[in-house]
C-alpha positions as CSV (number, residue, x, y, z in Angstrom):
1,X,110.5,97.1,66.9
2,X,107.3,96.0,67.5
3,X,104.6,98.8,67.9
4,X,101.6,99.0,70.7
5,X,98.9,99.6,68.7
6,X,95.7,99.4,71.4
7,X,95.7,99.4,75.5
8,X,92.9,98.7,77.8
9,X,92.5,99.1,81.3
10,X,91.6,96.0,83.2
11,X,90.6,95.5,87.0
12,X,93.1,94.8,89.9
13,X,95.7,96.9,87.9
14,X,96.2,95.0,85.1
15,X,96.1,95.8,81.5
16,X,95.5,94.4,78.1
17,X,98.1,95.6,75.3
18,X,98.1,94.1,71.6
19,X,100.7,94.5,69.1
20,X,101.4,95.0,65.4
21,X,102.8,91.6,65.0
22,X,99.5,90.5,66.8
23,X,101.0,89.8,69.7
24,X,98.6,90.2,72.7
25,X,98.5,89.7,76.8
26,X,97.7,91.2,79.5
27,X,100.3,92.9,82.3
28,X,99.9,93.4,85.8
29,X,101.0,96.8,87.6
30,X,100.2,96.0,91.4
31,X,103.7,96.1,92.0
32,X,104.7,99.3,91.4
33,X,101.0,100.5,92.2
34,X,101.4,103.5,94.9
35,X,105.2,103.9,94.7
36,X,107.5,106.6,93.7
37,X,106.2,108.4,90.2
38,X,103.1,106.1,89.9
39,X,101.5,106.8,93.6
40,X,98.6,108.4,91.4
41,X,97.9,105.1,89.8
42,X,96.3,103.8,92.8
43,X,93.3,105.9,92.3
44,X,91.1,103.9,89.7
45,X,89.9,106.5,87.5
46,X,93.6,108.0,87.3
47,X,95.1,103.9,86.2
48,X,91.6,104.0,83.3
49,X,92.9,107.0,81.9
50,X,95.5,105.0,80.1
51,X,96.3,105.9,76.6
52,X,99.1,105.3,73.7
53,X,101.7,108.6,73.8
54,X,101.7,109.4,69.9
55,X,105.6,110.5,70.4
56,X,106.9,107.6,72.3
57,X,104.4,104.8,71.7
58,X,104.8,104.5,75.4
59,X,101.9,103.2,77.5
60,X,101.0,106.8,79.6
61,X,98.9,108.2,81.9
62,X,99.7,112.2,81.1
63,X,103.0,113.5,79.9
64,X,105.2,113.0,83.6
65,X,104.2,109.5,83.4
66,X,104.9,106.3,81.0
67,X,106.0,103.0,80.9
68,X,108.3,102.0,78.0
69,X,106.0,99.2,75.8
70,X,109.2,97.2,74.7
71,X,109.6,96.3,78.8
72,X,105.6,95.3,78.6
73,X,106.3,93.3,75.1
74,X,108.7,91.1,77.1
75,X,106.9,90.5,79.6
76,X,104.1,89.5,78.0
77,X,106.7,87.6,75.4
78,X,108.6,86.1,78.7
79,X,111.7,86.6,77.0
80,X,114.7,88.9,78.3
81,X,116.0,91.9,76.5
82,X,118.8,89.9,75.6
83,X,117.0,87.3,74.0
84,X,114.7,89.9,71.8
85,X,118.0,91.5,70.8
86,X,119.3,87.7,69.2
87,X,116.7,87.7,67.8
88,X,116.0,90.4,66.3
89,X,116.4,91.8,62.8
90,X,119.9,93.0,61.7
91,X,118.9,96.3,61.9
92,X,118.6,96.1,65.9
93,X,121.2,93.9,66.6
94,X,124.0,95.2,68.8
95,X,127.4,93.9,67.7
């Protein structure tokens, strides 16, 4: 599995994520901006305080709240988790 190794904040919600395999794009958030768990991330200095959880590898904003990086991956792959599973090693394969 690939691991996020950097993550900036950019304007409008979005943010900038890079990769160990060098992949590298940038992912918007203004959908779920202000609902449920992430209402806090509608306050700009709350959504710059983005960071890398050491544990998880999850993008996060303090320990209640993260966003698995896989999901951001494939989006910023535009492939499904289906298709990254065919494609993946062996050793991540389902069968």
């Amino acid at each position: 599995m690939q691991k996020l190794i950097n993550v900036k904040p950019l304007p409008d919600y979005h943010l900038w994520l890079k990769f160990d395999d060098e992949t590298e794009g940038t992912v918007s958030l203004r959908d779920i901006i202000g609902q449920g768990v992430f209402s806090s991330l509608s306050n700009p200095e709350v959504f710059r305080s983005v960071y890398i959880d050491k544990e998880s590898g999850a993008v996060a904003w303090n320990k209640d709240l993260d966003i698995d990086s896989l999901a951001l991956y494939l989006e910023i792959k535009g492939i499904s988790f289906e298709e990254y599973l065919n494609k993946a090693e062996p050793e991540y394969a389902t069968h």
